[in-house]
DSSP file (Angstrom, degrees, kcal/mol; ACC not computed):
  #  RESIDUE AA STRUCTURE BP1 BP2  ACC     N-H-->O    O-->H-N    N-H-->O    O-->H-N    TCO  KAPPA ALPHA  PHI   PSI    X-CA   Y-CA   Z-CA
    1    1 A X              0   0    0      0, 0.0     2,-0.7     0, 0.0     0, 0.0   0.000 360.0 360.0 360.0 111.3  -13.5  -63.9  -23.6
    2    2 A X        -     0   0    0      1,-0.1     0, 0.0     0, 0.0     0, 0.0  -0.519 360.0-116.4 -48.9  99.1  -11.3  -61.4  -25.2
    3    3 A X        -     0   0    0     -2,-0.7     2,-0.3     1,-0.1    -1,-0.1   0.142  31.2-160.9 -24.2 125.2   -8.6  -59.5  -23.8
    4    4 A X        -     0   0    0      2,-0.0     2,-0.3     0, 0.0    -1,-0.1  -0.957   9.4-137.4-105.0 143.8   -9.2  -55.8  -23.8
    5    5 A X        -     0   0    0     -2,-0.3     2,-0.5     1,-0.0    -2,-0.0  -0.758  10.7-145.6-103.4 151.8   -6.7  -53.1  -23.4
    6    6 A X        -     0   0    0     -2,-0.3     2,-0.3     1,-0.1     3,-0.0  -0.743  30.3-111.5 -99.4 135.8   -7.4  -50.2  -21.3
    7    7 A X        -     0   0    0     -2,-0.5    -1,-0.1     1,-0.2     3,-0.0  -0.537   8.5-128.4-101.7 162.9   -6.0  -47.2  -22.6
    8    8 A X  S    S+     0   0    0     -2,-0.3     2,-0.5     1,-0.1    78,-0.2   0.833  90.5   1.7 -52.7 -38.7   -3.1  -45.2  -21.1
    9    9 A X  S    S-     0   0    0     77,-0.1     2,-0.6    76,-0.1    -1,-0.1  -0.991  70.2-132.9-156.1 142.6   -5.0  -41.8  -21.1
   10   10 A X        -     0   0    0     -2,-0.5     2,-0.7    -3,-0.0    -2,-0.0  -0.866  12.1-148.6-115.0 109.2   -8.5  -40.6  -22.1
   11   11 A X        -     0   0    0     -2,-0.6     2,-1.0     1,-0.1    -2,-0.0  -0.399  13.5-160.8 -78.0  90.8   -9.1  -37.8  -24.1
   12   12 A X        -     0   0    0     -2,-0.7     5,-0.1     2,-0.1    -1,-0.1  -0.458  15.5-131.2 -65.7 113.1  -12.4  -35.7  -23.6
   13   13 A X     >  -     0   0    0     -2,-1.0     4,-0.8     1,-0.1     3,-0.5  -0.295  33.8-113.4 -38.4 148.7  -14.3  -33.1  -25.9
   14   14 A X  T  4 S+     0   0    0      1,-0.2     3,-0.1     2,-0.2    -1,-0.1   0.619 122.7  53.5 -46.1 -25.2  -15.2  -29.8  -24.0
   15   15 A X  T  4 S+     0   0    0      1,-0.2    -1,-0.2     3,-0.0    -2,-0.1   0.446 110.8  48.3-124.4 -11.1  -18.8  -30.8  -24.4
   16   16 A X  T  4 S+     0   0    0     -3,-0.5    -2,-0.2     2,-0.1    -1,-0.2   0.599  80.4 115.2 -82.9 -29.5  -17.9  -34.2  -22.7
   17   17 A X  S  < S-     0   0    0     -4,-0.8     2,-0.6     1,-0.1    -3,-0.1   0.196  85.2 -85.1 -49.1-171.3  -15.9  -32.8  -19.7
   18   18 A X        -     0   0    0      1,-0.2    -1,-0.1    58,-0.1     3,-0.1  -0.865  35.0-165.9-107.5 117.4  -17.8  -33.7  -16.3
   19   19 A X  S    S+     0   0    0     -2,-0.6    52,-2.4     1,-0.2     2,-0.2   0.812  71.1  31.9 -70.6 -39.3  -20.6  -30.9  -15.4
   20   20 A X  E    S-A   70   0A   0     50,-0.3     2,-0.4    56,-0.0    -1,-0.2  -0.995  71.5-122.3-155.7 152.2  -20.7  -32.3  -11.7
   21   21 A X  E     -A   69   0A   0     48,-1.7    48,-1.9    -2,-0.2     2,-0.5  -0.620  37.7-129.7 -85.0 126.5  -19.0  -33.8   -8.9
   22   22 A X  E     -A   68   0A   0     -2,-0.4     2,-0.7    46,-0.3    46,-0.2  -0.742  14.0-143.8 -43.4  98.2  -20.8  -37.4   -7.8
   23   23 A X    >   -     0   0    0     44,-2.8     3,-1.0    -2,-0.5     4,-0.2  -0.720  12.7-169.9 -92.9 113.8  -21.6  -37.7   -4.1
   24   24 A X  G >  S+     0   0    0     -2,-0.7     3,-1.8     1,-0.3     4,-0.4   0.893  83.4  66.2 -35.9 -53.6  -21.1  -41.4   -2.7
   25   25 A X  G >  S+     0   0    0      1,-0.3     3,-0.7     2,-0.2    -1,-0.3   0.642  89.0  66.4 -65.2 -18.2  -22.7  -40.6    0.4
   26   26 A X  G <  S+     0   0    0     -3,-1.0    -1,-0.3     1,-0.3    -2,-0.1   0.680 111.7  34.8 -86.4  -3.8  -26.0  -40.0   -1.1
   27   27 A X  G <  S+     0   0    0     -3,-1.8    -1,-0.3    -4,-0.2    -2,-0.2   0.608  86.8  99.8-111.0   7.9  -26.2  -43.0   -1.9
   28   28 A X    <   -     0   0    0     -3,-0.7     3,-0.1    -4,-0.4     0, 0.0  -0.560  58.1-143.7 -82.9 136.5  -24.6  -45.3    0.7
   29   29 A X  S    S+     0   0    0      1,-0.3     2,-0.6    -2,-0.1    -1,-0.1   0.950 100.7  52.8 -77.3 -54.0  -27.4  -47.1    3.4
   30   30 A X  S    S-     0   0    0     -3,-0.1     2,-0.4     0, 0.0    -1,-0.3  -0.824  89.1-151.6-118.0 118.2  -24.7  -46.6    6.0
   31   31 A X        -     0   0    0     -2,-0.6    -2,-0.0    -3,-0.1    -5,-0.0  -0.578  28.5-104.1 -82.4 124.3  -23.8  -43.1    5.9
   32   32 A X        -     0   0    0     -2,-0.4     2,-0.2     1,-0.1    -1,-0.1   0.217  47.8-104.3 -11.5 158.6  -19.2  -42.6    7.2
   33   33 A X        -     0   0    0      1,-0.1     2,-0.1     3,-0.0     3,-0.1  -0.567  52.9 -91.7 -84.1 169.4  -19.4  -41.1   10.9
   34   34 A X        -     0   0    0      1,-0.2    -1,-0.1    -2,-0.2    28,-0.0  -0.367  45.4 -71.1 -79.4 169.0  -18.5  -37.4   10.8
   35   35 A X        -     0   0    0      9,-0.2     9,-1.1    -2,-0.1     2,-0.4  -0.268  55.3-147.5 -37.0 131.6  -15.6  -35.4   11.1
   36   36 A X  B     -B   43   0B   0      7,-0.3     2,-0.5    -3,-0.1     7,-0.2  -0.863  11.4-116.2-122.8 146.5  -14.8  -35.7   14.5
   37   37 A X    >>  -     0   0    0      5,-5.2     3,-3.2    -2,-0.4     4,-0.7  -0.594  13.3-145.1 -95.3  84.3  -13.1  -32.8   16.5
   38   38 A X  T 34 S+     0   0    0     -2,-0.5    -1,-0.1     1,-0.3     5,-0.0   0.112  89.0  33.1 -51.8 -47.7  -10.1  -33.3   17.7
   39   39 A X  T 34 S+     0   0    0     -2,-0.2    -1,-0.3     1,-0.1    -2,-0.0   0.538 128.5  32.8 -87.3   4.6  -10.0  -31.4   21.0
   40   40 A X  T <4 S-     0   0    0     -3,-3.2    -2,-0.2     2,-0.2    -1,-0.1   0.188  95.8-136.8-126.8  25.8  -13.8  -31.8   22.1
   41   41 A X     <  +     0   0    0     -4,-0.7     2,-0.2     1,-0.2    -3,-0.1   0.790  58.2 120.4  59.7  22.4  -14.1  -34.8   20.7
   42   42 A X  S    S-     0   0    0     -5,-0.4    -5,-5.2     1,-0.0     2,-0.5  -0.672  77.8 -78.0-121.7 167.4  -17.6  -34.3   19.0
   43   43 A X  B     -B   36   0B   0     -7,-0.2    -7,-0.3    -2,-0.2     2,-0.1  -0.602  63.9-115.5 -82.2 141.8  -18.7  -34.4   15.5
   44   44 A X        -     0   0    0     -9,-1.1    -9,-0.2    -2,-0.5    -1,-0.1  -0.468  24.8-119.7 -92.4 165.7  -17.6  -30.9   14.2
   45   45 A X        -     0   0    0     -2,-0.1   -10,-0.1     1,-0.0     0, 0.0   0.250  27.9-106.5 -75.9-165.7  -19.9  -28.0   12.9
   46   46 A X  S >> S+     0   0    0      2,-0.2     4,-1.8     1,-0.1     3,-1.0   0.814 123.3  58.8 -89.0 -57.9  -20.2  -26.2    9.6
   47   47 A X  T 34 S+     0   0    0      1,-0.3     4,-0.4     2,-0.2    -1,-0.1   0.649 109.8  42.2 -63.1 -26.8  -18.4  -23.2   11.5
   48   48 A X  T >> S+     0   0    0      2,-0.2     4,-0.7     1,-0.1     3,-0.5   0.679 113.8  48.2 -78.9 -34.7  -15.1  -25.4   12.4
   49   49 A X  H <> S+     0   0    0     -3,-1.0     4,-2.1     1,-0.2    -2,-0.2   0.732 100.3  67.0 -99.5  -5.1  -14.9  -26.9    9.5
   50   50 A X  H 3< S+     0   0    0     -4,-1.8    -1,-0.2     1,-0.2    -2,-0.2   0.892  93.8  60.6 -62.8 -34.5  -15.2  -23.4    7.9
   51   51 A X  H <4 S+     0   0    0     -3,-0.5    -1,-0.2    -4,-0.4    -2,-0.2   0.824 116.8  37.0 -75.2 -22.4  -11.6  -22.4    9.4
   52   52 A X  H  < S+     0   0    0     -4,-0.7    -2,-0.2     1,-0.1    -3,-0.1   0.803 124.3  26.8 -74.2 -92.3  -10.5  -25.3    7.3
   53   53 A X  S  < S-     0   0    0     -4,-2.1     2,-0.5    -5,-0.2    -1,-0.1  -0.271  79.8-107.0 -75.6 163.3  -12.3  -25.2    4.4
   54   54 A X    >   -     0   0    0      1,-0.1     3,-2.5    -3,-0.1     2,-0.8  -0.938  51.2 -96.7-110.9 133.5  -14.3  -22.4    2.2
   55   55 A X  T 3> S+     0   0    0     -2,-0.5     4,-1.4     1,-0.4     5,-0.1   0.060 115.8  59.8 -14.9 -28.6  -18.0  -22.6    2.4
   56   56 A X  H 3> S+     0   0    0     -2,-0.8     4,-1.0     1,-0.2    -1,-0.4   0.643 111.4  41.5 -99.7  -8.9  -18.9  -24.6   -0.6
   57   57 A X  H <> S+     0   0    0     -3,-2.5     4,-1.8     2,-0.1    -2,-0.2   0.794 105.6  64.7-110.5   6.4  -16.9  -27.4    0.5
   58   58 A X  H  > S+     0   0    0      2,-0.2     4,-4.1     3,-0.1    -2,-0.2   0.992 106.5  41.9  -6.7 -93.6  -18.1  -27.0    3.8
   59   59 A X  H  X S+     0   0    0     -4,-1.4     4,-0.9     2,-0.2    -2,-0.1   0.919 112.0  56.5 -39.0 -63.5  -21.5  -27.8    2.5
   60   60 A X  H >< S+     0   0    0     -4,-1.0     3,-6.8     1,-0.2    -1,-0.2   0.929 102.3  55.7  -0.6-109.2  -20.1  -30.5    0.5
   61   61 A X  H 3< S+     0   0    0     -4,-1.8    -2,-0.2     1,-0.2    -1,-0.2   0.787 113.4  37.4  -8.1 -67.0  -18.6  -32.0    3.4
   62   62 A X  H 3< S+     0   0    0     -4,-4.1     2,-0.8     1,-0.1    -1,-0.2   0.493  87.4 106.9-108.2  24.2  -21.8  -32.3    5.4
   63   63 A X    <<  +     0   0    0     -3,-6.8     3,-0.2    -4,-0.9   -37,-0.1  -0.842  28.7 167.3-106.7 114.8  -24.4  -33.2    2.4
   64   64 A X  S    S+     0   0    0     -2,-0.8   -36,-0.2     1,-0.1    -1,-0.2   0.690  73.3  44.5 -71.2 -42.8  -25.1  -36.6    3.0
   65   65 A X  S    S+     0   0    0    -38,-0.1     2,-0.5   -39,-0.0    -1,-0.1   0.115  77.1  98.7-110.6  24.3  -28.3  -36.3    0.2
   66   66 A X        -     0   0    0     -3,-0.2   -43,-0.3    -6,-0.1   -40,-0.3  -0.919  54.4-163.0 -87.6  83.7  -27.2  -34.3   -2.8
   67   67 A X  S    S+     0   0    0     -2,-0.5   -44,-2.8     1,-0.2     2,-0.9   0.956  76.8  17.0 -58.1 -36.0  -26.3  -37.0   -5.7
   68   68 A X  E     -A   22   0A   0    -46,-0.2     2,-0.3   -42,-0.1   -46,-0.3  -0.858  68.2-149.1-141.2 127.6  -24.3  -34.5   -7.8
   69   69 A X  E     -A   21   0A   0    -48,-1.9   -48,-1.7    -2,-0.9    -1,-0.0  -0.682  31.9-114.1 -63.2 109.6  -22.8  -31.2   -6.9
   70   70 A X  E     -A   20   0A   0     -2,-0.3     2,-0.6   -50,-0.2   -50,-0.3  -0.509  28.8-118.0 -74.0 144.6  -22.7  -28.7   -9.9
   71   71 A X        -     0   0    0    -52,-2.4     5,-0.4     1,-0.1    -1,-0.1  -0.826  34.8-120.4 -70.3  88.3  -18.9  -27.8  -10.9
   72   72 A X     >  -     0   0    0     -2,-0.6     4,-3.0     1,-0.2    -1,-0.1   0.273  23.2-113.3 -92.1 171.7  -18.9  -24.3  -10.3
   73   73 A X  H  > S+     0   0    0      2,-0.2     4,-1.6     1,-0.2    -1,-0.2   0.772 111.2  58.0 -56.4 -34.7  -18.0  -22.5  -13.7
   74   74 A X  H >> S+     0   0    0      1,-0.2     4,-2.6     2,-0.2     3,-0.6   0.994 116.9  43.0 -72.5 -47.0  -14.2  -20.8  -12.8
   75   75 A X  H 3> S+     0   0    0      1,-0.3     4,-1.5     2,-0.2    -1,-0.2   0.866 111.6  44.4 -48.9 -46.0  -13.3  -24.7  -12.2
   76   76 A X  H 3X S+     0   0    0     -4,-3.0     4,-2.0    -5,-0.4    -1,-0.3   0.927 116.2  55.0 -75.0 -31.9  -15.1  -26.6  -15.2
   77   77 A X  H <X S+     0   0    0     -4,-1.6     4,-4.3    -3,-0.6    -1,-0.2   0.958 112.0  44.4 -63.5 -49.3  -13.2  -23.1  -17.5
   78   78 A X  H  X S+     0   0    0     -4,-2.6     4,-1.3     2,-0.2    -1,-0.3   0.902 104.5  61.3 -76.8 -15.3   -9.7  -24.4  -15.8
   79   79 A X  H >< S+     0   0    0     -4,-1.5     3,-0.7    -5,-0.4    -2,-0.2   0.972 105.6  50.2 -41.5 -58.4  -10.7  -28.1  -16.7
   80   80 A X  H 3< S+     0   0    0     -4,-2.0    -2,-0.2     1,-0.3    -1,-0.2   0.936 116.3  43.0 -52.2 -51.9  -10.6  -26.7  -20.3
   81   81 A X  H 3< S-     0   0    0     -4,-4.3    -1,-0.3     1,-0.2    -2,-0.2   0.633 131.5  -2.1 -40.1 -38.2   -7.6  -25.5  -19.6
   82   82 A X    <<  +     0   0    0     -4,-1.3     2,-0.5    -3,-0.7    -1,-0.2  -0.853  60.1 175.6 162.8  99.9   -5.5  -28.0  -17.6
   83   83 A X        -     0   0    0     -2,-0.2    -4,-0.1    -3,-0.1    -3,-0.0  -0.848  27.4-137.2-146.9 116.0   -7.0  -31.5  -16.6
   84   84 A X        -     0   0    0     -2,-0.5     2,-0.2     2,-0.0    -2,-0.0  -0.185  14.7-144.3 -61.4 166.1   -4.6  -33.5  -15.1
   85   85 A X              0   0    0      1,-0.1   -76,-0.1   -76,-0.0    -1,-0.0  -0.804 360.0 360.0-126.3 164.4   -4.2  -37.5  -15.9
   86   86 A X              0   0    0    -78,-0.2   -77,-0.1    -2,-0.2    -1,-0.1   0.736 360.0 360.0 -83.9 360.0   -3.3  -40.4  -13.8
């Protein structure tokens, strides 16, 4: 078998960039426990996790059955812009 090299940094077309975000959990048999809350000790709501987060990753956060999340437009525009590498 022949050695391949991986290369350092991968360059994308605009018309290649990533439309949507992949969600694991929709596919995974055995779904993570939730977010747990730290002073009542329960799994926390939509509304707790709202003082954290802003509403679409809220939603995010607690869809378990979604495969892919659309990338909302200002993001995929700064993509174009600015996409970081590792």
């Amino acid at each position: 078998m022949s050695k391949q090299e991986v290369p350092y940094k991968i360059y994308l077309t605009e018309d290649e960039m990533p439309k949507a975000w992949y969600n694991l959990r929709a596919d995974m048999k055995n779904k993570p426990a939730p977010l747990m809350n730290p002073g009542t000790h329960k799994p926390m709501t939509a509304e707790e996790l709202g003082q954290v987060f802003c509403a679409e990753l809220v939603q995010q956060e607690l869809d378990d059955t979604t495969p892919f999340i659309e990338i909302p437009d200002e993001i995929r525009k700064f993509y174009k812009m600015y996409r970081p590498s590792p």
